[in-house]
N, C-alpha and C positions, 0 to 999 in steps of 0.2 A: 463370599459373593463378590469382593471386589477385585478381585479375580478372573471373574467371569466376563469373557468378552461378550461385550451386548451388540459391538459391530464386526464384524470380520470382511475384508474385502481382497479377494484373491484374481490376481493378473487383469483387474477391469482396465477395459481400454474401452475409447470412442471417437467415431470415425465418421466425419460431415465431409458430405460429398459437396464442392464448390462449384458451380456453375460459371463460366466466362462468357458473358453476351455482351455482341455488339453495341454501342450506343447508335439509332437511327433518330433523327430531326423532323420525316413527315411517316403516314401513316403507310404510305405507298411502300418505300424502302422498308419498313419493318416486316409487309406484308412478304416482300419477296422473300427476305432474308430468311422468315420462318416456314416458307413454300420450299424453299434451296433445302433449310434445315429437315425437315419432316422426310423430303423424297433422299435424301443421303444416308438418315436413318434408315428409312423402307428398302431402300437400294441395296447399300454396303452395310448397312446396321452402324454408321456412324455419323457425325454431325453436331454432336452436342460438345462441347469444352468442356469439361469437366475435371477439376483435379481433388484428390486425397488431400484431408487435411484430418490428423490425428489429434485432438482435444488433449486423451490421456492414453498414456501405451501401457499396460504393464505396470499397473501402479497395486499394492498389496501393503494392507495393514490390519491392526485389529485396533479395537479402543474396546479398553475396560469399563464394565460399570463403573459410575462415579469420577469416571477422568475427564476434563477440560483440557480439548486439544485443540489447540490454534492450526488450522490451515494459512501458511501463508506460501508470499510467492508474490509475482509481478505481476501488472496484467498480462493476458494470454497465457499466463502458467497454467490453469486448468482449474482453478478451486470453485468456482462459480461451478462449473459441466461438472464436479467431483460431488459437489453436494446436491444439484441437480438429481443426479443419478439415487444417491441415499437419499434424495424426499421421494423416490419413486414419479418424478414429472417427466423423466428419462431417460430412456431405455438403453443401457450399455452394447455396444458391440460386440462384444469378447468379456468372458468375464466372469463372477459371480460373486454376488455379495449376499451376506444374512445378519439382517436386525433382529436382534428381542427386545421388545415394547412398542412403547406408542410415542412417536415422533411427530413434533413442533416444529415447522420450519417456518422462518422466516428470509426468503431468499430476494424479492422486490418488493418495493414499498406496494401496499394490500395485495399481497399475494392472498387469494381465498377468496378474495372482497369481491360484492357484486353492487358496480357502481351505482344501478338502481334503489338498491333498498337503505335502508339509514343505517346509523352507527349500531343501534340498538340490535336492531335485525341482522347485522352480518357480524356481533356479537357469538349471537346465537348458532348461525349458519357456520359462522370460525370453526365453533367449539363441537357442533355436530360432526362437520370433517372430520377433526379431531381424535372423534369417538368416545365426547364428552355425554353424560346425560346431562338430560334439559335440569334438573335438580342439582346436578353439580355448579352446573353453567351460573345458573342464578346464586349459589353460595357464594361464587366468586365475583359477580357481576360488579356489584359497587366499589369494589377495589379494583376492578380493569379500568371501570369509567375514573375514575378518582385518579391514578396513574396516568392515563391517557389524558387529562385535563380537557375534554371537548365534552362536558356536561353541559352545554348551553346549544348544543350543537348534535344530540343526542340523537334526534331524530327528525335530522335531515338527511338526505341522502349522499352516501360517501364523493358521487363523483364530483360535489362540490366544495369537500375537502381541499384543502393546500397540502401538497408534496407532506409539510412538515406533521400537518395533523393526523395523515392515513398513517406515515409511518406510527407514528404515537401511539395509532391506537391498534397499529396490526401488531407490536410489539408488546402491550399489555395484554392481547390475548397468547396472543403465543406462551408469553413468560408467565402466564396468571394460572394456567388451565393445567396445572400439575401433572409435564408433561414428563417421560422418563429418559426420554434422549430431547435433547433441545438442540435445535442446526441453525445459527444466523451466518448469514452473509452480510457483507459489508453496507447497510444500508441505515447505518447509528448514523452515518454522516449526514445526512437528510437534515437530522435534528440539531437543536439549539443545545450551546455546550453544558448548559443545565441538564438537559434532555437525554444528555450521551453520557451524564455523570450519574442519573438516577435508573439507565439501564445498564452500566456497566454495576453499580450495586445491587440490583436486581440480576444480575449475572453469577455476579458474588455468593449472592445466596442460594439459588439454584447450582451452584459448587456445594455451598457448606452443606446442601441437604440431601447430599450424598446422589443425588441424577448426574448423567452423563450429558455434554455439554462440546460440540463441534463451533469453533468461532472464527470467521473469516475475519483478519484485517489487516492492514495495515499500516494501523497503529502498534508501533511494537513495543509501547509503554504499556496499554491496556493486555497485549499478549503477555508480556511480562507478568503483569497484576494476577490475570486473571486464571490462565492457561499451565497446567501439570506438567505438560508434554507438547510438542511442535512437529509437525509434519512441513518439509519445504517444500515446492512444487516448482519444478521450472521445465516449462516447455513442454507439458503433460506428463513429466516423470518425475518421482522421488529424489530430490536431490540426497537428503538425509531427514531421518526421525529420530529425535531423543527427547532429554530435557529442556527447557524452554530455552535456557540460557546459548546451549551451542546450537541450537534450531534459529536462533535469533542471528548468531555470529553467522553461521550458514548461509542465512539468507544475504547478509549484508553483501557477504564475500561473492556471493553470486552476480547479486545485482549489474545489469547489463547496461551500466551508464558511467561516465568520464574516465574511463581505463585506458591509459597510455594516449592522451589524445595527442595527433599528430600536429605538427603548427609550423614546420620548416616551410612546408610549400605555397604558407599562407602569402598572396598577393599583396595584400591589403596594408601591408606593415609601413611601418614611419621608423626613420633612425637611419643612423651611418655603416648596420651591420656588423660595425669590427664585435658584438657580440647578441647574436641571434637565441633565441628560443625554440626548442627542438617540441617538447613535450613536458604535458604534468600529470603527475602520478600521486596517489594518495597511502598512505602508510599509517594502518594503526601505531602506537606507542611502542612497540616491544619491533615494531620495523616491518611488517608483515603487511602487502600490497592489500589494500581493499580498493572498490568500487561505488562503496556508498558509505557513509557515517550516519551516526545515533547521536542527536541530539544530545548532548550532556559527557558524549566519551569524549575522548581525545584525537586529534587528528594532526598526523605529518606531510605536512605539502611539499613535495619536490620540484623545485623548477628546473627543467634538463634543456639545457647551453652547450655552444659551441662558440669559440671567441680565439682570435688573433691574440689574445691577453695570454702567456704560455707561463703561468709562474709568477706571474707580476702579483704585486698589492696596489690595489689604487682605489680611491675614492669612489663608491659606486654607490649607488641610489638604486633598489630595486625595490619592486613594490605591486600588490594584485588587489583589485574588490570585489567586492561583491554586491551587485545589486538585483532588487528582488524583480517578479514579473511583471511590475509598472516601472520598472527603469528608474526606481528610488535606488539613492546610494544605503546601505547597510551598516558597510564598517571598508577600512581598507588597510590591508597591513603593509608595513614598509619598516625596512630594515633603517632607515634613520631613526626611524621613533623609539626603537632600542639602543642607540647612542652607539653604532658598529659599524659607522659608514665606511671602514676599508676593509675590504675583503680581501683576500688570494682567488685569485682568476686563474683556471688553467684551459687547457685547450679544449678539453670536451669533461664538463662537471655539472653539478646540479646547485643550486640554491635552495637549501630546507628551511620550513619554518613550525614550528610546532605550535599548536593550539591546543592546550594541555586541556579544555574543558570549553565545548562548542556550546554555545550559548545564545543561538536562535533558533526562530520556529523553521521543524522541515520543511521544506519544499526547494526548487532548483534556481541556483542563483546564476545571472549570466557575469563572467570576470573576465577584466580588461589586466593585461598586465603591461609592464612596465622595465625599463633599464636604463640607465645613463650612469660614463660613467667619466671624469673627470669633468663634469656640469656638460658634457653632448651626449644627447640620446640617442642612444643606440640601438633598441627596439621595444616599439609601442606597440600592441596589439589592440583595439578594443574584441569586444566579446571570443577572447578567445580561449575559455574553455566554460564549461559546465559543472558547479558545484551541487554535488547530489546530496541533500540531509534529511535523514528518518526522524520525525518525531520520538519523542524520547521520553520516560520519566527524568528530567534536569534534576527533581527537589529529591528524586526514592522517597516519592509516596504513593507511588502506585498509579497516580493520577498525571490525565493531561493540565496543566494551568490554561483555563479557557482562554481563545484568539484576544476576545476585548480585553486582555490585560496586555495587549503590544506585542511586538516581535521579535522582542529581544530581553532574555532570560537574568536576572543576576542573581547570584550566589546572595543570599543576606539572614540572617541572625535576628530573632526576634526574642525581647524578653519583658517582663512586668515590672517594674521596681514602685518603691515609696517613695515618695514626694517629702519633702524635707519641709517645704513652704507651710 
């Protein structure tokens, strides 16, 4: 049976037609503009703007019982419209797909939920969707509430839930009600990292007990954990599927952020020129260009120069930081603090720095760089480029280390000993 594809999905594509309308300021101008539009349709049959926009083209896979496959991808890659489609809320363009079983989807916070009735009752309403009996529903009942932690809050009515409590509790039914394919979308972020620690173990087990299992995210620590197999998505098509590990590199390599950013033409610069800043580029370990980094791997910065310095050794001070999306300093590296302040300068070369093991939380850092070089500075940039980083397992335990323990990771060593005293 494990074997047995329980999803199959062959050439689905989908295809939202975009509309372009005018913006008008009183009621008069909208009125005409939609009189003009109507009689040009009636007329020539045209008048309306509208463009093609493909979600997904051409996308084809199967998943086995019992496999946990990560979707991932960037936003607008298509995994939201992909699982969309497999919870049946949307109707593919082109296409055909075939589920065996009964699917649990959790794609928006209370997806199912009806804001009127209380927790208790769209408990129940969840799990009928579902194709739960009322006898089951109840067997499970005190463990959804228990999980969900809104016992106090039972039966009041969801729509005066917080963001954090619907998801809570649309996620213990989902995960509760012994579903045979289970589909989340990224919506663990809602919750407190407690919260996204006790559904990613709940995930866990829903693996070990042999159901099949679609996981949208972005965290590519919990893909790692949790996820057999990886599907990438980029721009509504398959970049690649395999095992998690080259699904994850995939993705990195894909990523459509700080690749060869341009900086010659930058205006804004400070310094005497004799040695300018062209561009920076990023380089796994083994030397191979990437686009985005993983928390905890390795990362080669290349700073690409041009300079009147043809061959010479001189005294130079180069140096970039990073700071985070409140304009806090990070960290900043400079080749002084390695005790290598003369370099060889040639006419058109690069500046590398290796960060053998990255060591803060993902997200995008803005960097100012730097150059002087027998004590006159020769080009200051601020904000000029973009440092991209993926959340990562840092410790390989499978786990994120929740936000409230800071932003910045270190390596450390823990052990018991006896006291002598």
């Amino acid at each position: 049976m494990a074997n047995t594809p329980v999803i199959s999905v062959e050439n689905l594509s989908k295809r939202y037609v975009i509309g372009h309308e005018a913006r008008h300021d009183n009621l008069r101008d909208t009125l005409q503009h939609t009189a003009r539009k109507l009689w040009r349709r009636f007329r020539w049959g045209t008048g309306f703007q509208t463009e093609e926009f493909w979600a997904l083209r051409d996308v084809s896979f199967e998943v086995k019982q019992g496999e946990v496959v990560g979707i991932i991808g960037r936003n607008g890659a298509g995994k939201s419209t992909l699982l969309k489609i497999l919870s049946r809320i949307t109707e593919p363009t082109t296409g055909r797909i075939s589920i065996t079983g009964r699917v649990a989807s959790l794609l928006e916070v209370g997806t199912g939920f009806h804001p009127e009735l209380s927790g208790r009752e769209n408990i129940f309403l969840n799990g009928a969707i579902l194709g739960m009996k009322r006898t089951e529903i109840r067997r499970k009942f005190d463990e959804i509430v228990a999980f969900a932690e809104v016992e106090k809050f039972l039966d009041t009515p969801v729509k005066y839930y917080s963001s954090g409590m619907y998801v809570r509790l649309a996620f213990a039914v989902a995960a509760h009600l012994d579903p045979e394919i289970l589909i989340v979308d990224e919506v663990l972020a809602v919750g407190d990292a407690e919260f996204q620690k006790k559904c990613l173990g709940k995930m866990g087990e829903v693996a070990e007990a042999g159901r099949t299992a679609l996981f949208v995210s972005h965290n590519m620590a919990s893909v790692q954990h949790l996820c057999t197999r990886g599907i990438v998505l980029a721009e509504g098509k398959i970049v690649t599927q395999g095992n998690t590990a080259s699904a994850v590199q995939a993705y990195l390599h894909t990523a459509r952020v700080v690749q060869g950013i341009e900086l010659q033409h930058r205006p804004d610069r400070k310094g005497n020129g004799k040695l300018r800043f062209l561009a920076v580029t990023f380089h796994d370990l083994t030397g191979k260009q990437v686009t985005s980094i993983l928390c905890g791997s390795g990362v080669s910065v290349r700073l690409h120069y041009e300079s009147t310095y043809n061959g010479q050794i001189r005294d130079i001070d180069v140096a970039f930081n990073l700071r985070n999306d409140a304009g806090v300093l990070i960290t900043c590296f400079a080749n002084i603090q390695t005790g290598r302040p003369r370099l060889p300068i040639h006419a058109r070369g690069y500046f590398e720095c290796a960060w053998p093991k990255t060591n803060i939380r993902g997200g995008e850092y803005d960097c100012a760089l730097y150059c002087s070089i027998d004590g006159e500075v020769c080009d200051w940039l601020q904000n000029a480029f973009v440092f991209s980083l993926e959340d990562g397992d840092f410790f390989g335990t499978g786990h994120l280390v929740p936000r409230d323990h800071g932003d910045v990771l270190c390596e450390q060593q823990w052990s018991s000993c006896v006291s002598c005293s």
